[in-house]
C-alpha positions as CSV (number, residue, x, y, z in Angstrom):
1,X,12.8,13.3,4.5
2,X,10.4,10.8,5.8
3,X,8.6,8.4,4.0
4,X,5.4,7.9,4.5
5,X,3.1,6.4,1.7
6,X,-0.6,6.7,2.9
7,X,-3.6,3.9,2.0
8,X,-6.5,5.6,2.2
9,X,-8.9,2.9,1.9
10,X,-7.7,-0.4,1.1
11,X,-10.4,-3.8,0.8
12,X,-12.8,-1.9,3.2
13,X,-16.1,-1.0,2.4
14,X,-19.4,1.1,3.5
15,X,-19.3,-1.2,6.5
16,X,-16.1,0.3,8.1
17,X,-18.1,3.9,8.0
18,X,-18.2,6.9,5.9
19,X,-14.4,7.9,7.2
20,X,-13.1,5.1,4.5
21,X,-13.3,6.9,0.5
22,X,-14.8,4.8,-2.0
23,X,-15.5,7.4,-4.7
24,X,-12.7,9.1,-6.9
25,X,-14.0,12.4,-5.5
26,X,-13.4,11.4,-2.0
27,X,-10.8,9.2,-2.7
28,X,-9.5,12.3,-4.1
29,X,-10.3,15.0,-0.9
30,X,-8.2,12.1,1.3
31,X,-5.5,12.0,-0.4
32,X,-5.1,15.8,-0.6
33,X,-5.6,16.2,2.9
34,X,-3.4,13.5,3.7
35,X,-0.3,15.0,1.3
36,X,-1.4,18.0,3.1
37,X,-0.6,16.6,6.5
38,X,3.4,15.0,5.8
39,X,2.4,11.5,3.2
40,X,5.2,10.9,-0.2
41,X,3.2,9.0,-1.7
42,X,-0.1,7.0,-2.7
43,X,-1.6,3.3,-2.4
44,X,-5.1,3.4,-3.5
45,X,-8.2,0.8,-4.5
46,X,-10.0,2.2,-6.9
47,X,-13.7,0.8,-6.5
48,X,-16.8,-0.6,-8.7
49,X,-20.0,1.3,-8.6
50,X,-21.0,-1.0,-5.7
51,X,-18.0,-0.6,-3.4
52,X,-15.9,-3.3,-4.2
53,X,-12.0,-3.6,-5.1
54,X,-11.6,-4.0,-9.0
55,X,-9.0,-4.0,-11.6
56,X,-11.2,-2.3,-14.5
57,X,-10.1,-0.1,-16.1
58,X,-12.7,2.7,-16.5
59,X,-12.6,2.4,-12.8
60,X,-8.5,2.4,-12.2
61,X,-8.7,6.0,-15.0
62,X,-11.1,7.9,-13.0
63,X,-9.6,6.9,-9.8
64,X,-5.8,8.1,-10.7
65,X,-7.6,11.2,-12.3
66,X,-9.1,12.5,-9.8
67,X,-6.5,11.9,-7.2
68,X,-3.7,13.3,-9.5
69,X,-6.1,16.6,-9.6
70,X,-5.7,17.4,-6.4
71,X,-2.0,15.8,-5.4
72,X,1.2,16.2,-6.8
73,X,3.2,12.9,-5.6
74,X,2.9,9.7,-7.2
75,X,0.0,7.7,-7.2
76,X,0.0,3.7,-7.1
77,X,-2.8,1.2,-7.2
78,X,-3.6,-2.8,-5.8
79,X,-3.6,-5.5,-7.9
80,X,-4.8,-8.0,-5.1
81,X,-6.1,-11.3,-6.0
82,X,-9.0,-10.4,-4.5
83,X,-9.8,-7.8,-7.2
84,X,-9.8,-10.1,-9.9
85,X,-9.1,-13.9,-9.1
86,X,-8.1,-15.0,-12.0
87,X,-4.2,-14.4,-13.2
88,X,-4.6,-14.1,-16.7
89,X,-7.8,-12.3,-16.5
90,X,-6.0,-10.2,-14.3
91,X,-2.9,-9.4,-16.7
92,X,-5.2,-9.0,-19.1
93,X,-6.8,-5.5,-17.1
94,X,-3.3,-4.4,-16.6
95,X,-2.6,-4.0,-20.4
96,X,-6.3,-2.6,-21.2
97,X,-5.5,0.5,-18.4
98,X,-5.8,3.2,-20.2
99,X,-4.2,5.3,-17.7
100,X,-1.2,4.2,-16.0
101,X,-0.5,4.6,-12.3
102,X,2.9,5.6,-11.0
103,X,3.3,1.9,-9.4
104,X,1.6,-0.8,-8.6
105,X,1.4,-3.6,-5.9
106,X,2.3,-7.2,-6.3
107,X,1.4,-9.5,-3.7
108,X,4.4,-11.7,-4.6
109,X,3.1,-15.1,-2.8
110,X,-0.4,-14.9,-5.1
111,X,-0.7,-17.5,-8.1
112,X,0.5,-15.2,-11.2
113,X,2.4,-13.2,-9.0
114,X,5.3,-12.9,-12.0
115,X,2.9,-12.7,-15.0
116,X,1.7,-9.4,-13.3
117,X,4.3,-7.6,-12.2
118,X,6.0,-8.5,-15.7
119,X,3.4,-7.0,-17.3
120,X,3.1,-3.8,-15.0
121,X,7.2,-3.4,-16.2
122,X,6.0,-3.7,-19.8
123,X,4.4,-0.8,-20.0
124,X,6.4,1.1,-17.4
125,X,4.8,1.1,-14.3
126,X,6.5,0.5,-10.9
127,X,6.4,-2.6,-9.0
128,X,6.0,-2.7,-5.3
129,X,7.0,-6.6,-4.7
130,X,4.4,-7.1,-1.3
131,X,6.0,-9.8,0.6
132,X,3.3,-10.8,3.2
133,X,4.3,-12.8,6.7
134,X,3.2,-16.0,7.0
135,X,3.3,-16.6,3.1
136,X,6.0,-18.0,1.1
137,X,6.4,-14.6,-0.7
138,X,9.8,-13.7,0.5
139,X,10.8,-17.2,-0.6
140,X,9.7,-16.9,-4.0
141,X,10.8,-13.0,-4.1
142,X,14.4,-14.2,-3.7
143,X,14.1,-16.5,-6.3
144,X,12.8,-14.0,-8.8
145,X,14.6,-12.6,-12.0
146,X,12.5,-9.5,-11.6
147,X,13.0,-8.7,-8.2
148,X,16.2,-6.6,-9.1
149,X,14.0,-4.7,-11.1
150,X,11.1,-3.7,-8.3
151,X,10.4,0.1,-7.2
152,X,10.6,-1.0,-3.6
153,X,9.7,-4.4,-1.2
154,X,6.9,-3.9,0.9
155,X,7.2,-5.4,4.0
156,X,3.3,-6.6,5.2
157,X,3.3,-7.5,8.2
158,X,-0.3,-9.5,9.0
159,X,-0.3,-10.5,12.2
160,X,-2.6,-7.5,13.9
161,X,-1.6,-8.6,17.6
162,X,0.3,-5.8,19.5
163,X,2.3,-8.0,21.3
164,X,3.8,-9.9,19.0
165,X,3.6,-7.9,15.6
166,X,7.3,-6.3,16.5
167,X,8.4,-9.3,16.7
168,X,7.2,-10.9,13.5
169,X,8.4,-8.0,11.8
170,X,11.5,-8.8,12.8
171,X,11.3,-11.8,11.0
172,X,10.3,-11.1,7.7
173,X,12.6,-8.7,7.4
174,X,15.4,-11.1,8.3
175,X,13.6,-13.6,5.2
176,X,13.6,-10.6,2.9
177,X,17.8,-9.9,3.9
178,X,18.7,-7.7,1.3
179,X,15.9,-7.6,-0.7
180,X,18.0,-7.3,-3.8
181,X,19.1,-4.1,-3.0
182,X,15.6,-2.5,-3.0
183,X,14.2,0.3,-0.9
184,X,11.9,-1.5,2.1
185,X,8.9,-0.3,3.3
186,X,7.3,-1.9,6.5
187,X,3.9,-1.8,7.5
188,X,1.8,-3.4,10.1
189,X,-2.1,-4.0,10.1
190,X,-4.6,-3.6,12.6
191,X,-3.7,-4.3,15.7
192,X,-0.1,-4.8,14.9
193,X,0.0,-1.2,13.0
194,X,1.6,0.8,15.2
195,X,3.7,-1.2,17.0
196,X,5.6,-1.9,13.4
197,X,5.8,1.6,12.2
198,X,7.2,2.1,15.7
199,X,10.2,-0.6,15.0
200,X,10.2,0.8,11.2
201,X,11.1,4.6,12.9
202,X,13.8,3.0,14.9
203,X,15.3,1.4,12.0
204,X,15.0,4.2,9.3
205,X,12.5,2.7,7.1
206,X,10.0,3.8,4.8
207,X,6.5,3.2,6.2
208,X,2.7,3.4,5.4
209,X,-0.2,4.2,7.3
210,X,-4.0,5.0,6.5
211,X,-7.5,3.7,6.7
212,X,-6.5,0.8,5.1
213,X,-4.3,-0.4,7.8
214,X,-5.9,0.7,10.8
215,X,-9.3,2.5,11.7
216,X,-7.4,3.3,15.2
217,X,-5.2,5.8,16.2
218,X,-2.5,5.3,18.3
219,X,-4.3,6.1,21.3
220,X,-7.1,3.6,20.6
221,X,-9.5,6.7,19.2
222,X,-11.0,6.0,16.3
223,X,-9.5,8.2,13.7
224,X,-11.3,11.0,11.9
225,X,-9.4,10.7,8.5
226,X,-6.4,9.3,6.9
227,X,-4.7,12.5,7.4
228,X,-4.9,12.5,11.0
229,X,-3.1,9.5,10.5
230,X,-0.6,10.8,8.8
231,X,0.0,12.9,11.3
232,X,0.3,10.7,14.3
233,X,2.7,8.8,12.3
234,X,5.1,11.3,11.5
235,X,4.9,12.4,14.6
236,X,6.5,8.4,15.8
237,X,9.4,9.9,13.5
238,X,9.5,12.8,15.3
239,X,8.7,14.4,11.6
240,X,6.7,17.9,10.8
241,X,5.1,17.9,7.6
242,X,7.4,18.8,4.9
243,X,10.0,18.0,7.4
């Protein structure tokens, strides 16, 4: 079976356009419709009452609440940087979560990187280990007594030009070598979005896809919903849904 994780919203906001969920309740409807269409799996942001990414965790609860409501497959969350700053502030909202998400992502070249993913395995959630291109994440990854211990290694690959995103893939995936024996997912952004789930077809990988990553589908059109995203992607795997 194909695996396809979806990321229905990511960092955007109200500026990307009312395709992108920010609420639980349409976090919720994308995510349905987007297990509907062929995704495994979940990558969400949950939001603050004014749109942005945050770690709280009345927020995270009603988030992973109303998704689970409406899809059966497990559910993970961000615990970007960007969401709270501030690493010990930030480990600090992981143990007051009152409800747990399935797994969570750790953006493995961020100051605090450790702290937090040790205290995500502390009270039993899964750790995507995100090691980003360009960032000394796969460096420090390799050098980690936890990384044995990750759910999977997500392969981010940030450069968002179609020409050469392939090609950097290519080379973080060589950096990440065996990832300690770890499942890999790659994923490109942007620009460089399809072009990588192309190469992660070809080589058998797990992949992502969703508004998130790209606004565009492969064609250039601007897509309509995460699920039609899902869609074109499986369809790179030459993938049905439930296939």
């Amino acid at each position: 079976m194909v695996f396809v994780q979806v990321c229905p919203n990511g960092a955007r906001g109200a500026a990307d356009g009312a395709v992108v969920p920010l609420s639980p309740g349409a976090l919720a409807d994308a995510v349905a419709a987007a297990v509907a269409a062929g995704a495994s799996d979940v990558h969400v942001h949950p939001k603050s009452p004014c749109g942005q990414d945050t770690l709280s965790p009345r927020s995270v609860a009603a988030t992973l609440e109303a998704v689970r409501a409406r899809a059966a497959v497990p559910v993970g969350v961000t615990t970007g940087a960007w969401a709270e700053p501030d690493p010990a502030a930030r480990v600090a909202r992981i143990r007051s979560w009152t409800v747990l998400p399935d797994h969570a992502s750790v953006n493995w070249h961020e100051e605090g990187a450790e702290a937090v993913a040790a205290a995500l395995l502390d009270r039993g959630v899964g750790v995507e280990a995100g090691l980003w291109s360009g960032t000394d994440g796969p460096d420090r990854f390799a050098a980690s007594p936890l990384a044995p211990r990750v759910l999977r290694v997500l392969a981010e690959v940030m450069d968002t030009a179609p020409e050469s995103a392939e090609a950097t893939a290519l080379t973080l995936l060589g950096s990440i070598g065996t990832a300690h024996g770890r499942p890999v997912l790659l994923h490109g952004m942007d620009g460089g979005t399809w072009p990588v789930l192309d190469l992660a077809a070809r080589l058998g990988l797990a992949t992502r896809v969703g508004l998130e990553d790209t606004l565009l589908l492969p064609d250039g059109d601007r897509a309509d919903g995460n699920a039609q995203l899902v869609t074109a992607a499986l369809a790179r795997y030459g993938a049905a849904p439930g296939a």
